[in-house]
N, C-alpha and C positions, 0 to 999 in steps of 0.2 A: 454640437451634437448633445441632446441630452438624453442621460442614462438614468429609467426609475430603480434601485435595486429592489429586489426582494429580499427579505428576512423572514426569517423562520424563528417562531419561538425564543428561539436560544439564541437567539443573537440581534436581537430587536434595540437592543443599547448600546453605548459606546462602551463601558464596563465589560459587558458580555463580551463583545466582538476584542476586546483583549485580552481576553482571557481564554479565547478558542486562538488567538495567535500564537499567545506563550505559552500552549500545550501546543501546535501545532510545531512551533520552534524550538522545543524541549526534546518533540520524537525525534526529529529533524538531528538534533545536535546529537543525540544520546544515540544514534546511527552513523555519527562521526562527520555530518552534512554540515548546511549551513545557507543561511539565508542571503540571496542573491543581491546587489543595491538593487537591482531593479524590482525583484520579489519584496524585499523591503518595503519602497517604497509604494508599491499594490498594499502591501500589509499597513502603512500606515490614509493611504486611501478608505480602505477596508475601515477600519477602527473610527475616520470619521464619518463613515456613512454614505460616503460617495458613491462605493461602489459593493457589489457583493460576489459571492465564492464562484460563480458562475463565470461572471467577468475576469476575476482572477484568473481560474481554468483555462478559461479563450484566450486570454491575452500571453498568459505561460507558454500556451499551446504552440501559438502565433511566433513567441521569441526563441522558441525553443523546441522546432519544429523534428518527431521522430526520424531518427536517423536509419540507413539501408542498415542490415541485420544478417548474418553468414548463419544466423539460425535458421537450418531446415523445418523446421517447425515451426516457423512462425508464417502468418498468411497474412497478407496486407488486407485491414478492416476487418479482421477477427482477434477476438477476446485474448491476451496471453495465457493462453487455459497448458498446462504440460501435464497430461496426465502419465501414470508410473505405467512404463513397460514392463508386460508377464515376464518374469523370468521363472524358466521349469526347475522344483527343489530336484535339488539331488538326493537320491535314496537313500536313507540314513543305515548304517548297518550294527544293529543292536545283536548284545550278548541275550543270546536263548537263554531264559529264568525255569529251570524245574517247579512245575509248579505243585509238584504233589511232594515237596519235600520238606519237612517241620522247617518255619521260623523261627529265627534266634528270636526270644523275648518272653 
């Protein structure tokens, strides 16, 4: 099977394409994560040019396929969007200010 990848700009070199890794692998860690062997070894794919993020994406997708979910909100093949439920303010109850009486100052 042969795969043509595409590059974008930014990532057109083997230089570049490691250096979108090791930020990639930087958020990854600094979120306490970490990089899979198998991601790894996509990442060092990646970097010589074999393949690109797309393929990465499908083949993650593929190994690591989304699991059933007890979140009511969630719809299978829509977006993880949660938007904030209204909650009604409760009525604040403020000290009556005289207002026709000299300020101190």
């Amino acid at each position: 099977m042969s795969y043509t990848p595409q590059f974008s700009e930014d990532e057109r070199t083997p230089q570049q394409r490691r250096e979108a890794v090791k930020w990639a692998v930087g958020v990854s860690m600094s979120q306490g994560g970490s990089a899979s062997p198998e991601l790894a070894a996509l990442y060092q794919r990646y970097i010589a040019g074999e393949i690109d993020l797309a393929f990465i994406r499908a083949e993650l997708t593929r190994l690591y396929p989304q699991q059933p979910t007890a979140d009511p909100r969630y719809q299978a093949g829509q977006p993880d969007r949660y938007y904030p439920v209204p909650v009604e303010a409760v009525p604040q109850q403020y000290e009556q200010i005289d207002m026709e009486q000299p300020w101190i100052g």
